[in-house]
C-alpha positions in Angstrom: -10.2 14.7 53.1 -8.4 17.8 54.8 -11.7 19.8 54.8 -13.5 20.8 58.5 -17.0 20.5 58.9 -18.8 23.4 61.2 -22.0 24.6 61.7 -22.4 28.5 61.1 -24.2 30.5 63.6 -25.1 34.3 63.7 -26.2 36.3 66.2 -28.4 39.7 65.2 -30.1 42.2 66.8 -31.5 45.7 66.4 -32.4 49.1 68.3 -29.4 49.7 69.6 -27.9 53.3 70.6 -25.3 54.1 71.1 -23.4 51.5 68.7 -23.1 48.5 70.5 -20.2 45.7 70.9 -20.5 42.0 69.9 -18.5 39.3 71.0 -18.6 35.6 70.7 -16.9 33.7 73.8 -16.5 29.6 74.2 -17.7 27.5 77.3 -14.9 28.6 79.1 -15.8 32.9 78.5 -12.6 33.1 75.9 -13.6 35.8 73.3 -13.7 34.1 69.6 -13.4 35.6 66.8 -16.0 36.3 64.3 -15.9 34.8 60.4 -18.0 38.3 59.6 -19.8 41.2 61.3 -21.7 44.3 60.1 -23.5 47.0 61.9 -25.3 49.5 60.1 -27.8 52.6 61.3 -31.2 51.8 60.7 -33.7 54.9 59.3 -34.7 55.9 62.7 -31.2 56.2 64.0 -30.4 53.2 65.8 -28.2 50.0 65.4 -28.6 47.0 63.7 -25.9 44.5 63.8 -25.0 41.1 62.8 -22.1 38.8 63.5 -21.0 35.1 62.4 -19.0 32.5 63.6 -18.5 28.9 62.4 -18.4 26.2 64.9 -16.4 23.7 64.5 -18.4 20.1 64.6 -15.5 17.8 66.0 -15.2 20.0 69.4 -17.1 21.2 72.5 -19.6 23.6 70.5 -21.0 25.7 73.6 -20.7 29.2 72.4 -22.6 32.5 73.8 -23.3 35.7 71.9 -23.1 39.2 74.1 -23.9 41.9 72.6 -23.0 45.2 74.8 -23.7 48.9 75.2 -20.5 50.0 77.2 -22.0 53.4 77.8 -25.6 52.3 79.2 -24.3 49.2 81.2 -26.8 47.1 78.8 -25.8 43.8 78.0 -28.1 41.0 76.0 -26.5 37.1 76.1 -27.7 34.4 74.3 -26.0 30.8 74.8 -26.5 28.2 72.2 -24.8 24.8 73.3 -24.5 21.9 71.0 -23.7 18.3 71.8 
């Protein structure tokens, strides 16, 4: 009773450079916010990062992952959609 059920989903990727921005966003492009997120530089200099988010099970559960390079105009998108 009282406790929420969600699925937890993360979202990695490495080789980035410069340091790149993550951001979770709902069906409707609204940025969420993460439950974690790391990034750390690799031994050859580039980006690895890592971000979480926990879906809750009772709503719409369409989320995407972007992950960015501002600087390069680079942008990666997954979308995971759950019914």
């Amino acid at each position: 009773p009282g406790s929420k059920r969600g699925i937890k989903l993360t979202c990695r990727s490495m080789g980035w450079f410069p340091e790149p921005e993550v951001q979770w966003r709902d069906f409707q492009g609204l940025r969420l916010a993460p439950a974690s997120e790391t990034k750390r530089i690799e031994e050859n200099g580039l980006f690895h990062v890592e971000s979480s988010i926990t879906v809750n099970t009772s709503s719409r559960a369409d989320v995407s992952c972007v992950i960015r390079n501002l600087i390069l105009s680079v942008e990666k998108e997954v979308h995971i959609s759950m019914t």
